[in-house]
Residue frames as qw, qx, qy, qz and C-alpha x, y, z in Angstrom:
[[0.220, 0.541, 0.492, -0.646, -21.06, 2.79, -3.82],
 [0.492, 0.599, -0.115, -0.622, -21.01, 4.30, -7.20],
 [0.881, 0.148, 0.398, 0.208, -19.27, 1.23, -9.10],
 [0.449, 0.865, -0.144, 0.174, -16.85, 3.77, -10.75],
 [0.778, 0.130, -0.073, 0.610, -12.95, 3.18, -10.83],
 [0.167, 0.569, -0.088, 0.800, -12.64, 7.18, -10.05],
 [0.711, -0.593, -0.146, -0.348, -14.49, 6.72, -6.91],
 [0.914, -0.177, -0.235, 0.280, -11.52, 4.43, -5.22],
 [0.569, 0.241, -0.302, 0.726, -8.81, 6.81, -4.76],
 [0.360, -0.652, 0.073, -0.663, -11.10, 9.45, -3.34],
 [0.865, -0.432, -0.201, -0.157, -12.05, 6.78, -0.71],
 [0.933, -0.138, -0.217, 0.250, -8.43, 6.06, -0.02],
 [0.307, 0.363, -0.324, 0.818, -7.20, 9.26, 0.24],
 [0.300, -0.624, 0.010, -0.721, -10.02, 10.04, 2.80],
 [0.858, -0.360, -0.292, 0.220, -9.28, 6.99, 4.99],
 [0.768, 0.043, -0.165, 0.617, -5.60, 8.00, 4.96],
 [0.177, 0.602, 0.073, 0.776, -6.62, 11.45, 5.73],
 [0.711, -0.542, -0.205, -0.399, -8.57, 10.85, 8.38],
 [0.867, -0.380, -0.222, 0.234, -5.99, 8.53, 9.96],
 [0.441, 0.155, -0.164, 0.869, -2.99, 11.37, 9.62],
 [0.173, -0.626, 0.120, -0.751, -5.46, 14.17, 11.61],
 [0.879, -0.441, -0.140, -0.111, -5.88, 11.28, 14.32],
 [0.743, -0.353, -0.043, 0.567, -2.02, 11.57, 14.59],
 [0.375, 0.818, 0.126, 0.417, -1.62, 15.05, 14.08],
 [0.169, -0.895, 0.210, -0.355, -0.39, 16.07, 17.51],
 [0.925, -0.271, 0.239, 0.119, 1.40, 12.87, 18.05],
 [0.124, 0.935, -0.264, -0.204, 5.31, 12.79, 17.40],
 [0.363, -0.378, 0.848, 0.077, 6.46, 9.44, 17.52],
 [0.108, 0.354, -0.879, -0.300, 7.03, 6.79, 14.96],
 [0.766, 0.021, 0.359, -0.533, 3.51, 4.89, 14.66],
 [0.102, -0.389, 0.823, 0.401, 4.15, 1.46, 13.68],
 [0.469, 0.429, 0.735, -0.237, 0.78, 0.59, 12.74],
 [0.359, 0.707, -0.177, -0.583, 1.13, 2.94, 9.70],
 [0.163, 0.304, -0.848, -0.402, 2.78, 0.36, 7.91],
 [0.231, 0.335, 0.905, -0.122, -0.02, -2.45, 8.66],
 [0.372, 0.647, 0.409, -0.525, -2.39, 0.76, 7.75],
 [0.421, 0.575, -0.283, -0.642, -0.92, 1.50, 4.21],
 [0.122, 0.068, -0.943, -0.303, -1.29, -2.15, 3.26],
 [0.146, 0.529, 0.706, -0.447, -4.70, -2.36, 4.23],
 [0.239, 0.712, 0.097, -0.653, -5.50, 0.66, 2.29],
 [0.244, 0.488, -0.624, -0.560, -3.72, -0.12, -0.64],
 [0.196, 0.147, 0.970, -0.007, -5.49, -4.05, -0.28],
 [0.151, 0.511, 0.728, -0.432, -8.54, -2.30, -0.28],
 [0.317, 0.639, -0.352, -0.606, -8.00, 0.26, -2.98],
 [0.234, 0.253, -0.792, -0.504, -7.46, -3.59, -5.23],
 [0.080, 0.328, 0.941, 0.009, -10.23, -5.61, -4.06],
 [0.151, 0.557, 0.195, -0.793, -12.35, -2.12, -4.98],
 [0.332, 0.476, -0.586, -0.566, -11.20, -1.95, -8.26],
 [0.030, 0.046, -0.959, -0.277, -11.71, -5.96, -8.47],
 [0.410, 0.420, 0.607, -0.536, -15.29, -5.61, -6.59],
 [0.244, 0.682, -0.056, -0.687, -15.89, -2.81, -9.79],
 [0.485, 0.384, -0.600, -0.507, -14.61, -5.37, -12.89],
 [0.227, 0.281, 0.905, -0.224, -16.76, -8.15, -11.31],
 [0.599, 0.047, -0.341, -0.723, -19.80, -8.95, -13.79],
 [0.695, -0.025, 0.617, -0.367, -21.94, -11.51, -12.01],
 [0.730, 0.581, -0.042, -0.358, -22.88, -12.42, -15.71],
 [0.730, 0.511, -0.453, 0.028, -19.72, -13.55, -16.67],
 [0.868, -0.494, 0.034, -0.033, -17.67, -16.43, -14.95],
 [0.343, -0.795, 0.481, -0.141, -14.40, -15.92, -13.78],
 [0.578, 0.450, -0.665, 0.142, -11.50, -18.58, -14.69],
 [0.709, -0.684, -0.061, 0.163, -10.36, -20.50, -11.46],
 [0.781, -0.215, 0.039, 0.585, -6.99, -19.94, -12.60],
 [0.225, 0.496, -0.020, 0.838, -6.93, -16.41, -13.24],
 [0.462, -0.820, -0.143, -0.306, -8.87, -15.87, -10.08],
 [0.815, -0.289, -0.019, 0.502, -5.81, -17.92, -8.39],
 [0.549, 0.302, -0.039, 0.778, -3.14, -15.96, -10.11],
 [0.000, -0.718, -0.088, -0.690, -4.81, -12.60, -8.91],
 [0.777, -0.627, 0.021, 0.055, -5.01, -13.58, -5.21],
 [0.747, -0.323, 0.145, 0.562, -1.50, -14.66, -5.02],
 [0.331, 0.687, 0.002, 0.647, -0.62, -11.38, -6.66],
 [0.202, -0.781, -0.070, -0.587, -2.39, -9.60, -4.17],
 [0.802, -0.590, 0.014, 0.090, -1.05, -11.73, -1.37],
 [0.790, 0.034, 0.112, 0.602, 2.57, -11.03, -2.65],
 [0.103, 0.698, 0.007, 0.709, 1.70, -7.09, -3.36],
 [0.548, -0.752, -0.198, -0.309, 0.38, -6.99, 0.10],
 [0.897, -0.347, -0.096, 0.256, 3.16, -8.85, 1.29],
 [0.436, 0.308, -0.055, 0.844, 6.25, -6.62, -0.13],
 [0.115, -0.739, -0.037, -0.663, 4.42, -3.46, 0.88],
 [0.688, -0.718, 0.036, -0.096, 4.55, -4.38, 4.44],
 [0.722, -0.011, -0.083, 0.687, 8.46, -5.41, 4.19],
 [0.433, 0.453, -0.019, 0.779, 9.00, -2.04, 2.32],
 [0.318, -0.772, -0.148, -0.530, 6.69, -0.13, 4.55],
 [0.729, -0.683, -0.037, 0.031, 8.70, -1.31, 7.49],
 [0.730, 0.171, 0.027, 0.661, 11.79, -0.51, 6.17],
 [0.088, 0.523, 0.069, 0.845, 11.13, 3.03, 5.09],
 [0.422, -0.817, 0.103, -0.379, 9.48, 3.47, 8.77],
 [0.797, -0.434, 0.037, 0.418, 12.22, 1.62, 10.84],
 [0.446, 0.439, 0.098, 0.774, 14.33, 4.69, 8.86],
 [0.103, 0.588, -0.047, 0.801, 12.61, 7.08, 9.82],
 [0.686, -0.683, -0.228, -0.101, 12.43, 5.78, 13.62],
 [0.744, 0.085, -0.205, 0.631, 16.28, 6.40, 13.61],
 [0.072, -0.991, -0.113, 0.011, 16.87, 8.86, 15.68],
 [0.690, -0.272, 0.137, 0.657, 20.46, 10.11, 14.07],
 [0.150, 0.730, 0.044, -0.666, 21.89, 12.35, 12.44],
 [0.804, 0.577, 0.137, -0.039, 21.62, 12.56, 8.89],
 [0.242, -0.592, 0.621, 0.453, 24.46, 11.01, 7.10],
 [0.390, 0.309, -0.673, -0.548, 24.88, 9.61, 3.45],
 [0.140, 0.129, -0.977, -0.096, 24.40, 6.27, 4.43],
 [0.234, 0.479, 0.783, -0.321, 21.02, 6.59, 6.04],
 [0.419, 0.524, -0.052, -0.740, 19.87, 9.06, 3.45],
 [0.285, 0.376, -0.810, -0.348, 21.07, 6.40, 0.79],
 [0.071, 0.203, 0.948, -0.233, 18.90, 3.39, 3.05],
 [0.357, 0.464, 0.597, -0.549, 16.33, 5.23, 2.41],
 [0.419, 0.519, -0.292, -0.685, 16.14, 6.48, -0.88],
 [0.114, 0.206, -0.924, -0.301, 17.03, 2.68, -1.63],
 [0.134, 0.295, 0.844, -0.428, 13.92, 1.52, 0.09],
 [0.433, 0.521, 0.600, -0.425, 11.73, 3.70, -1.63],
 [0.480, 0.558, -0.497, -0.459, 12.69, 3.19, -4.96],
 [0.111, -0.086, 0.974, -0.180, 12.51, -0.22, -3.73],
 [0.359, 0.389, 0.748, -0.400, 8.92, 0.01, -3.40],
 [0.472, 0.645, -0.094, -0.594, 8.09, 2.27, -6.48],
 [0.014, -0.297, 0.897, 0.328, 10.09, -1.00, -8.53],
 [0.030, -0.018, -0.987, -0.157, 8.27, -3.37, -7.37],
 [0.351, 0.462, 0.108, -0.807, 4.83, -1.28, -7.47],
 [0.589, 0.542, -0.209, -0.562, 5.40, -1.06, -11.01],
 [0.149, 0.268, -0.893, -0.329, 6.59, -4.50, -11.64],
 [0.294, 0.203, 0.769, -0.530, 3.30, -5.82, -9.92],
 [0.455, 0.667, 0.265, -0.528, 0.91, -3.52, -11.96],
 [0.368, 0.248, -0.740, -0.505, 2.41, -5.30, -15.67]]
């Protein structure tokens, strides 16, 4: 709307806000959350790409390639990890080391490869 790079998170935290007061009184494990925070987070990069799009200037084909098949490989992990880190926390046990430890691995899993994405 505004073509500003500060604009995008707002937007994605108010989707994601919106969709956690739609399951506020709900108590089970939604497994669409994981389908929803890839979506969001797709949509938070084709924002940002919309935003450093200058009609004026033409676009490589092979840096457009490369940036797709990022985004189809960012998209893709996040939906592994995101189903990891919720098929955790659909366990209904009790906490021991080994599931604390599955998780923590998982989401230092995702923060890795996050930041190996975004070089």
């Amino acid at each position: 709307m505004f073509r500003r790079p500060t604009v995008v998170p707002w937007a994605v935290l108010l989707a994601a806000g919106s969709y956690l007061a739609g399951r506020h009184s709900k108590h089970a494990v939604d497994g669409w959350a994981a389908v929803l925070g890839v979506l969001l987070l797709l949509a938070a990069e084709l924002a940002t790409w919309s935003i450093e799009h200058d009609a004026r200037i033409r676009a490589e084909r092979s840096l457009t390639v490369r940036r797709i098949a990022t985004l189809t490989i960012l998209g893709g992990i996040a939906l592994l990890m995101n189903f990891l880190l919720l098929g955790t926390a659909a366990i209904a046990a009790s906490a021991s080391v080994v599931l604390d430890a599955v998780g923590i691995a998982a989401a230092v899993g995702a923060l890795v490869v996050v930041l190996r994405l975004a070089r």
